[in-house]
Structure formats: structure tokens, C-alpha cells
C-alpha positions as CSV (number, residue, x, y, z in Angstrom):
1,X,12.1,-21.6,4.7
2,X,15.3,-20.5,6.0
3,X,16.8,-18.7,3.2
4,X,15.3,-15.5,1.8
5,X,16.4,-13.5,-0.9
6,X,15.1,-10.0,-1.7
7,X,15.5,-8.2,-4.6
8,X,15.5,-4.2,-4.4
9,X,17.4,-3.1,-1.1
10,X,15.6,0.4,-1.3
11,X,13.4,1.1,1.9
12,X,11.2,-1.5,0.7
13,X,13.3,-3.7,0.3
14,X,15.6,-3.1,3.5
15,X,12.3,-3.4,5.4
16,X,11.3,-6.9,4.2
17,X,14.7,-8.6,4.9
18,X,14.9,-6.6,8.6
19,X,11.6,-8.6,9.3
20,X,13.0,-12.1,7.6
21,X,16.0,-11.4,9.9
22,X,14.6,-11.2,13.6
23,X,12.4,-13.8,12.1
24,X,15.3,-16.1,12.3
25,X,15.9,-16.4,8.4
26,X,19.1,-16.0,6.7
27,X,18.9,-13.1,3.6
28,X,20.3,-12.5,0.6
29,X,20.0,-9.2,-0.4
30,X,20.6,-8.2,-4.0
31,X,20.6,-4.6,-5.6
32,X,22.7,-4.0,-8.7
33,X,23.6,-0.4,-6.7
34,X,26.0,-0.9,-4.2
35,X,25.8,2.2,-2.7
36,X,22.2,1.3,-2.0
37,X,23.2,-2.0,-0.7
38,X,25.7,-0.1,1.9
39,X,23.0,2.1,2.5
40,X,20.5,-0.4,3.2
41,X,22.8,-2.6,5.3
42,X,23.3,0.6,7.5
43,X,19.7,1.3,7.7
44,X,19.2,-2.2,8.7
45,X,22.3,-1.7,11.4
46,X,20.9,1.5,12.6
47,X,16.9,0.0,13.2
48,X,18.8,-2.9,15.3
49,X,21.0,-0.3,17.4
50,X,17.6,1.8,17.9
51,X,15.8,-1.5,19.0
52,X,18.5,-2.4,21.7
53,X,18.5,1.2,23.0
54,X,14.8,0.7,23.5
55,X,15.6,-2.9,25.0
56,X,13.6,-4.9,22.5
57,X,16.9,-6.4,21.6
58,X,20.1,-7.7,22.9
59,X,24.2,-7.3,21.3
60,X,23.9,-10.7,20.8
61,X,20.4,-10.9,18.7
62,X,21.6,-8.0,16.6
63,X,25.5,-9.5,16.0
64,X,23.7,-12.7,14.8
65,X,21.0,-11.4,12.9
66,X,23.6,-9.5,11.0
67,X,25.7,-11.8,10.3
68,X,22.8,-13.6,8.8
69,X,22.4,-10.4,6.2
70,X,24.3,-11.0,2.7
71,X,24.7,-8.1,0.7
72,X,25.0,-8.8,-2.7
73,X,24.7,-7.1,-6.3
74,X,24.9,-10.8,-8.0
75,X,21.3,-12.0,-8.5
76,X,23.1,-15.7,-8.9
77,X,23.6,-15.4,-5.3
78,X,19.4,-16.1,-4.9
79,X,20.0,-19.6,-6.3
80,X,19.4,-21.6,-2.5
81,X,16.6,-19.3,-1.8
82,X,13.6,-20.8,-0.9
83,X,12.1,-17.6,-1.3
84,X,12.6,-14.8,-3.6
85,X,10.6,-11.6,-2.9
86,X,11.2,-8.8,-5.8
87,X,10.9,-5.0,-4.2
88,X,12.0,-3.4,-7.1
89,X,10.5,-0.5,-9.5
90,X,6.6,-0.8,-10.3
91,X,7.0,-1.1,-13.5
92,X,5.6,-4.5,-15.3
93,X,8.0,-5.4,-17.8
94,X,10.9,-4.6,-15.5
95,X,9.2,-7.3,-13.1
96,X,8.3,-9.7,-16.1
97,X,12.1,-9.9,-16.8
98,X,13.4,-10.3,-13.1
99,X,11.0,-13.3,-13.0
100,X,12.5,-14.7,-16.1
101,X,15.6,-14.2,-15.4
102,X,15.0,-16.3,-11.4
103,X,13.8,-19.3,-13.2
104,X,16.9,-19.8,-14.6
105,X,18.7,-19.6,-11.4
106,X,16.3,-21.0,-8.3
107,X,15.4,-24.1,-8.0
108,X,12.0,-25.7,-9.4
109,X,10.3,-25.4,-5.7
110,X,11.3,-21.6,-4.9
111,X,8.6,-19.4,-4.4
112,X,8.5,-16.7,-6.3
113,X,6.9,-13.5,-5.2
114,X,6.2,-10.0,-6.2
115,X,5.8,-7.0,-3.4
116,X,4.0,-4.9,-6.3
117,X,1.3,-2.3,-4.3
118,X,-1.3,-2.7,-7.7
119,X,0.4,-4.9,-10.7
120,X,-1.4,-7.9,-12.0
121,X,0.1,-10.7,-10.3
122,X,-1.3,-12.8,-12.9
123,X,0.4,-11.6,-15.7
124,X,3.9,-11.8,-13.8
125,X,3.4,-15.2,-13.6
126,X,1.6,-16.0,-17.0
127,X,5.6,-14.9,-18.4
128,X,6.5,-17.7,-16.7
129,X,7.5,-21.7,-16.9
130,X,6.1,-22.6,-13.8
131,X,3.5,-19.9,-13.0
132,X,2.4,-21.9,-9.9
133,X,4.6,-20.6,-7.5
134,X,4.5,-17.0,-8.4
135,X,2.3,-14.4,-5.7
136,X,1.9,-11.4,-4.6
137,X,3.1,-10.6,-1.0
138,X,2.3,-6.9,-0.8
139,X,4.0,-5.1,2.7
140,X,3.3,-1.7,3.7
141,X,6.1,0.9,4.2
142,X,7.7,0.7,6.5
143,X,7.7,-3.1,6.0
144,X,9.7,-3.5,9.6
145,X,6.8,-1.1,11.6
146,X,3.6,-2.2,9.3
147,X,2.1,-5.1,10.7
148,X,-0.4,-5.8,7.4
149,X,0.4,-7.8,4.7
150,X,-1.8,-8.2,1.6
151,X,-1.6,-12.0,0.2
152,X,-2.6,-12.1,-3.5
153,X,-2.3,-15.5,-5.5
154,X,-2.4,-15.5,-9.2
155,X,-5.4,-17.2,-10.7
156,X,-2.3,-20.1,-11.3
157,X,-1.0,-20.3,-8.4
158,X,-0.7,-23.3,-6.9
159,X,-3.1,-23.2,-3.3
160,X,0.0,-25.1,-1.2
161,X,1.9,-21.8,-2.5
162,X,-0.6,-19.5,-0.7
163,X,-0.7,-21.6,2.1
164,X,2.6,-21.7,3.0
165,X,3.2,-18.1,2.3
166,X,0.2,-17.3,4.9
167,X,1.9,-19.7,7.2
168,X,5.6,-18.1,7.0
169,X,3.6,-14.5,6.7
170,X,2.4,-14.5,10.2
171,X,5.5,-16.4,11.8
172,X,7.3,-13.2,11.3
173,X,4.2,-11.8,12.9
174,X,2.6,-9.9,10.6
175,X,-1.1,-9.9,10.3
176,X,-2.3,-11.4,6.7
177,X,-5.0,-10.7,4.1
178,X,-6.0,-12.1,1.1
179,X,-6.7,-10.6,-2.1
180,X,-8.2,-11.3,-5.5
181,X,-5.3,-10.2,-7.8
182,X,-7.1,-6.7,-9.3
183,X,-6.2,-3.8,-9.7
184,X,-5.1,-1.9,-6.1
185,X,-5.8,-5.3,-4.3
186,X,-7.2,-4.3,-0.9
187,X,-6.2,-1.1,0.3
188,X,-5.4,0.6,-2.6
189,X,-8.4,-0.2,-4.1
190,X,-10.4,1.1,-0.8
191,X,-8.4,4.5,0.1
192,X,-8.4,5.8,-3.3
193,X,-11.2,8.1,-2.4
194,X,-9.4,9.2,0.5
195,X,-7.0,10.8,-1.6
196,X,-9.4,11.6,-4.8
197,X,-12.1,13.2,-2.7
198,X,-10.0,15.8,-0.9
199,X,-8.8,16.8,-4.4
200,X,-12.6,17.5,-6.2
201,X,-13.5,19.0,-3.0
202,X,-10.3,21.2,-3.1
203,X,-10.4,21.8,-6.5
204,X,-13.9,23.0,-7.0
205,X,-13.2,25.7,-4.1
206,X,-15.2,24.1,-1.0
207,X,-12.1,24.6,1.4
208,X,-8.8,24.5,1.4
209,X,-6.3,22.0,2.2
210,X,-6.3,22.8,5.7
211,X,-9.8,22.6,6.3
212,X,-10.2,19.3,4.4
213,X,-7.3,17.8,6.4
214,X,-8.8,19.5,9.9
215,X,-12.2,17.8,8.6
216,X,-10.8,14.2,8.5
217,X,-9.1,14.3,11.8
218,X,-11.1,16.1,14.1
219,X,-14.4,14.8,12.7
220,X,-13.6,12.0,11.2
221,X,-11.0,10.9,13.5
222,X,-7.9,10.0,11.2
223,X,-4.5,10.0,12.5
224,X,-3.2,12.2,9.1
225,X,-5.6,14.5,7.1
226,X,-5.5,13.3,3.4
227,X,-3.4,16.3,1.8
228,X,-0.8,15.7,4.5
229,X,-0.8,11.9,4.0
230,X,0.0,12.6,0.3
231,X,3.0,14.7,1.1
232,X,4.0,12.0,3.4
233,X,4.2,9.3,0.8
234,X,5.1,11.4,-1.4
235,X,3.2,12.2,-4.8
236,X,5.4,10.4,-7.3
237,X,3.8,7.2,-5.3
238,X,1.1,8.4,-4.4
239,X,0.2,9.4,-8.4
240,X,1.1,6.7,-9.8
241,X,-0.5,4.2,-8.1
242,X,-3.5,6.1,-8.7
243,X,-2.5,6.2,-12.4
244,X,-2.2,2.4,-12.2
245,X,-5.5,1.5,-10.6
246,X,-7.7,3.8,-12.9
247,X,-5.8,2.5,-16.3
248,X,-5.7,-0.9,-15.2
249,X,-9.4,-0.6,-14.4
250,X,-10.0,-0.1,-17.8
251,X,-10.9,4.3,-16.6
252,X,-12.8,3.8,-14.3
253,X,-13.7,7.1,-13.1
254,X,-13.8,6.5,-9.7
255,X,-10.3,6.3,-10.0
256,X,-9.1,9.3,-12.7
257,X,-6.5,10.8,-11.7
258,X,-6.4,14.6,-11.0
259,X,-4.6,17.1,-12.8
260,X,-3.5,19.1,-9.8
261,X,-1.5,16.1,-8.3
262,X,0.0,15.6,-11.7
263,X,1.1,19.0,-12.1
264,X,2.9,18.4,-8.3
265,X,4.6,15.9,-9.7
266,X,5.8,17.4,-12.7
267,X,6.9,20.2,-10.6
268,X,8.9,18.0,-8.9
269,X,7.1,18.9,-5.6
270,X,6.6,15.6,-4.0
271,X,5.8,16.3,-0.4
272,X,7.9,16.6,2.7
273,X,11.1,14.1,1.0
274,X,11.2,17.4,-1.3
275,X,10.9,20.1,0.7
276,X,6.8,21.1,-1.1
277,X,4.0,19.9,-1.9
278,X,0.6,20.5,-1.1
279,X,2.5,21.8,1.7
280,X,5.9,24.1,2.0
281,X,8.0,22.7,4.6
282,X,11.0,25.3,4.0
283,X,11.6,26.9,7.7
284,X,9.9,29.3,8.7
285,X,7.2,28.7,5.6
286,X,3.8,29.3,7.0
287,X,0.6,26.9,6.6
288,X,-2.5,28.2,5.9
289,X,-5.3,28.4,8.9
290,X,-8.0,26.1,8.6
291,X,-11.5,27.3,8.8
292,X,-12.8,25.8,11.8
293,X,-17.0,26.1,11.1
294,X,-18.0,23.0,12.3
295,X,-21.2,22.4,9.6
296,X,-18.4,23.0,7.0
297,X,-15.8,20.5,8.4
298,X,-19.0,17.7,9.0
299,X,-20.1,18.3,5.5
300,X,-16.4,17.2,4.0
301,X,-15.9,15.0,6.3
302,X,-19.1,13.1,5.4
303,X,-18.6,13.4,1.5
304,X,-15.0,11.6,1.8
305,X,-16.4,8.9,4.3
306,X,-19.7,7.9,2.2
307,X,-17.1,7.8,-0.9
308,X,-15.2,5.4,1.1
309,X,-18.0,3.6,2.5
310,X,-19.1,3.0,-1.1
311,X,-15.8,1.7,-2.2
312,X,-15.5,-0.8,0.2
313,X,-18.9,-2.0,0.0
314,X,-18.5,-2.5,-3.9
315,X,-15.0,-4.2,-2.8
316,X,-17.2,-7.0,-1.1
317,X,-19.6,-6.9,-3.5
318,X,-17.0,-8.1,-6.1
319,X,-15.4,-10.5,-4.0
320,X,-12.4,-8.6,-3.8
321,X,-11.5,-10.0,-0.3
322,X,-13.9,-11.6,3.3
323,X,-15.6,-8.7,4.8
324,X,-13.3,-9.5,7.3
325,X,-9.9,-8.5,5.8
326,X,-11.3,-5.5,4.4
327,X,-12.0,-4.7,7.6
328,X,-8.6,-5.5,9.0
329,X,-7.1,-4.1,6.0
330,X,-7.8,-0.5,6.2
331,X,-7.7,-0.5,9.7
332,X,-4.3,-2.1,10.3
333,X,-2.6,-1.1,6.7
334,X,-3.7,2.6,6.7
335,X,-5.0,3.2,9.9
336,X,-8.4,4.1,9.8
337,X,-10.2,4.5,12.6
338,X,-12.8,2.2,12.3
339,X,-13.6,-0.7,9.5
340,X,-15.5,1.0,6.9
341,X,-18.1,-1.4,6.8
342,X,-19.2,-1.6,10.0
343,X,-18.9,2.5,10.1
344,X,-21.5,2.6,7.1
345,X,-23.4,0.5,9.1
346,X,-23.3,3.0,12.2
347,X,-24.0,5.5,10.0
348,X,-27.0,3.8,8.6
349,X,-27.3,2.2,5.1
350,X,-30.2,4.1,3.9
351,X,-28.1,7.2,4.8
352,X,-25.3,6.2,2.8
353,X,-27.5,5.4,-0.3
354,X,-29.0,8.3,-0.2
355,X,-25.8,10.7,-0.1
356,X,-24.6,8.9,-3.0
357,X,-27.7,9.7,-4.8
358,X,-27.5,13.4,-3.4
359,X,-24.0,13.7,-5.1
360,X,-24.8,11.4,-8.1
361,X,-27.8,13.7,-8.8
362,X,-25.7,17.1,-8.0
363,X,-22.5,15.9,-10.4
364,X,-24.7,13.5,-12.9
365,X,-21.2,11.6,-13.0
366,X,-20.7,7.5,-12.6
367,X,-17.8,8.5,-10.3
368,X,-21.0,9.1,-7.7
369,X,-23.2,6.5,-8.4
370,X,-23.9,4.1,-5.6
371,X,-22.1,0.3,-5.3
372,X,-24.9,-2.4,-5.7
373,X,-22.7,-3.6,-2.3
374,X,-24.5,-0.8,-0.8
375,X,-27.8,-1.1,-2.0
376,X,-28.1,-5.0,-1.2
377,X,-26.6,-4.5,2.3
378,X,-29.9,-2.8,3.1
């Protein structure tokens, strides 16, 4: 495949065609903004100038890999694309009609794929003509640092599709996962506690955000506590795909979204891109001390762990994805410290069972009972 086209040059979408680029493709980039084409084209500019000064690239590598970079707001231009990955607003219809709208202008054996974090692929491509050669390739922001990349065919898709998006995938050396196309897919699915759990555990009055965050690094071992990782995506993102997964999944609790995140986001305090959020970053604004009691940090930090233990487990339990690419999932797409499944096993499988069971017989919720994953793992 020599000719990409992405659609959607935000930093999504800049990120994708940077990594088609020094992969040696030639991309089309289409936005119907063209001040977010100029800006995307300069981000793109600025990575390559950063790249040279570190010496992982040459004048020569960047001159030719920009002059492989067509900026375009004409989505005719995609029609020699052999692939066409859309990077534009998670919103289903919007995607429904892009799709629609590509058939009419690619030709009959051009991929087309959806970077959607949580949509169903499969109804993407069931608006379709040829629903065989629609997928879900999911990159992680930012899509030129990230090495993961979740995989996720439709129920049609067409399995030379998959295999030749695997195949082009990791030529532009990224490391690829496959996903059943639900809700979340892999890591979305998994870290949702992550996020979740630091909330209850906040909002019922246990600590603060400081402690919670202090909890998951120093005892846990996390590069970013989970309060501070929320106001780094930012919680317009962060909600929403939260929003998704627990509609999508038909409520599941595990999943409901929390009012105090909500009322962020209707605030219009989004994390660090807007200056609050769980967090003030204004200068000089002080952040609350964490409470360093080390019972009270191992306690949190083991509530959120077993949570995510439980999560994955019921992941593999549903044949979401191979134990295998969970495990490489949350460890190279958010992370972690350790794959969560072979860190429930450290931690002993009895042991996890019977926290859940501790908090499912404290809360008398579903949101705590335990995954059968867990219980037939012992």
C-alpha cells in the first residue's frame, strides 16, 4: 500500500499520516478546515525538525517525506488510496456518512478503516455496500510516540482485510492487537476502573485526589496517578468514552459514569488543555498534600488493582482478545506496570476473589461482583 489517505488532520489524525510517512507511504490528508490542515502540516514539520535535532533523521528524509504529505480539504482527492483511515469526531452517524460517502469515490479494493477508540465497527460497515473491507485500526495518542495499535475486524470483514492491515500495521512498526469489535475494545474496556475507582473512592471521602494518585504510583507503581491522567487526556475524552462503553454495554454498571466528572465537563474544566480540572494549574495555584499513611495508600491502591484485575480477567473470559494481547495491551497502550493478569496471579487468585467478595458484600452492588474469568482461573 503506497498511498494513504487520512481523514481528520486533528492530532489524531496528524499522528497517523507522520507514521505512514517515515513509513515510506505517500498521504493524503483531508480536513474540511484549512486552518487545521496548516496546523497539522506544521505540527508534522515541527516533529521532523525535532527528530533531526535529536539525529534520528536527516534534511534529506524529512524534505522527502514532506513532499510525500498532500494537504487537502477535497475528500475526492482519497480516490487512489489504497487505504483510507477516518480520525474524525466519535460520533456514529458522522462516521456512517464519511463511509458512505468513500464508496463512491475509492476504488472497490480500498480498505476502509475507522480509528474510533469504542464505536461498533460493525455497524460502520453494516451502512455499507461492501462491508468486507471496513475495520477498526485504533492508534493511541500520540499516534507518532504510541507504539500499540488495537486491530478490530467487523464480524464481515473479510479475514485477507485483517491480514493485510496486521501486516502494513507492524511495517510502520507498531506493535498490533486484536480485538473483538465491543464496546471499549481492549484497553478501554480494561482501564475503565482505573479511572472509575479513583472516583467512588474520592467521592465517598476515603482520600483525596492526591492521596489516590500518590497510592497508584508509589504503591502501585504507575507512571501517572489516575486523577492526573484524567486531566491529561482531558475529561471531555476521557467522559465520553466512558459514556460510550457503559451505554453501549447496555448500563453496565461497571462502567456508569460519575457525576463529578460530568459536572467537570460541564464546567468546562477539562484538565491541564484548560487550565483546571481535578487539578488547577493557574501559576502559582497550590495542590493539595497527599496523606502519606502507608496502610491508607496500600488499601487504595489494592481496591483499584483488584478492580482492574477483575476486568481483565472477565475480558479473557469473553474472548475479548488472547491473554496475550491483553497483556501487551495495557502494558504498551497505557503503560501499566505489569500485565494485569499475570499481576493477579502474583497477587494470588484466591486473594483476588475474595476482595471482590469483601467489596461486593460491603456495597451489595453488581459493579463488585467477581468475573467468572476470575473464579475459573483458580
Amino acid at each position: 500500500m503506497t498511498q494513504i489517505a487520512v481523514i481528520g488532520a486533528g492530532t489524531m489524525g496528524a499522528g497517523i499520516a507522520q507514521v505512514a510517512l517515515m513509513s515510506g507511504c505517500e498521504v493524503i490528508l483531508v480536513d474540511a478546515n484549512k486552518d487545521v490542515l496548516d496546523k497539522a502540516h506544521s505540527r508534522i514539520s515541527n516533529n521532523f525538525v525535532s527528530l533531526r535535532e535529536k539525529g534520528k533523521m536527516d534534511i534529506e528524509q524529512s524534505v522527502m517525506f514532506l513532499e510525500k504529505l498532500h494537504c487537502t480539504d477535497k475528500i475526492e482527492a482519497c480516490g487512489q488510496a489504497s487505504l483510507v483511515i477516518e480520525a474524525i469526531v466519535e460520533n456514529l452517524e458522522i462516521k456512517k456518512n464519511l463511509f458512505n460517502q468513500l464508496e463512491s469515490i475509492v476504488s472497490a479494493d480500498c480498505i476502509l478503516a475507522s480509528n474510533t477508540s469504542s464505536l461498533s465497527i460493525t455497524s460502520i460497515a453494516g451502512t455499507t455496500k461492501n462491508p468486507g473491507r471496513v475495520i477498526g485500526i485504533h492508534f493511541f495518542n500520540p499516534a507518532n510516540l504510541m507504539k500499540l495499535v488495537e486491530v478490530i475486524p467487523a464480524i464481515q470483514t473479510d479475514l485477507t482485510v485483517v491480514n493485510k492491515v496486521m501486516d502494513l500495521i507492524r511495517s510502520w512498526n507498531k506493535i498490533t492487537v486484536l480485538a473483538k469489535d465491543t464496546p471499549g475494545f481492549i484497553v478501554n474496556r480494561i482501564a475503565r476502573p482505573y479511572y472509575s475507582e479513583a472516583i467512588r473512592i474520592f467521592e465517598e471521602g476515603i482520600a483525596d485526589i492526591a492521596t489516590i494518585d500518590l497510592a497508584m504510583t508509589k504503591i502501585a507503581g504507575f507512571k501517572m496517578g489516575p486523577f492526573t491522567l484524567m486531566d491529561f487526556i482531558g475529561h471531555d475524552v476521557n467522559y465520553a468514552v466512558t459514556e460510550s462503553v457503559w451505554t453501549a454495554c447496555y448500563y453496565e454498571p461497571r462502567y456508569r459514569p460519575s457525576f463529578t466528572q460530568k459536572r467537570l465537563v460541564e464546567a468546562g474544566f477539562l484538565g491541564k488543555k484548560s487550565g483546571r480540572g481535578f487539578y488547577n494549574y493557574a501559576e502559582g495555584a497550590e495542590h493539595p498534600k497527599a496523606d502519606e499513611d502507608e496502610s491508607l495508600l496500600e488499601n487504595i491502591a489494592n481496591r483499584i488493582l483488584v478492580m482492574l484485575f477483575n476486568e481483565a480477567a472477565d475480558a479473557l473470559h469473553f474472548g475479548i482478545a488472547t491473554r496475550d494481547d491483553i497483556e501487551t495491551a495495557m502494558t504498551t497502550g497505557v503503560n501499566y506496570p505489569k500485565g494485569l493478569l499475570a499481576w493477579a496471579e502474583e497477587w494470588g487468585i484466591d486473594n483476588c476473589i475474595a476482595k471482590m467478595e469483601e467489596l461486593h458484600a460491603y456495597y451489595q452492588e453488581p459493579r463488585y461482583r467477581c468475573s467468572p474469568g476470575l473464579r475459573g482461573a483458580v
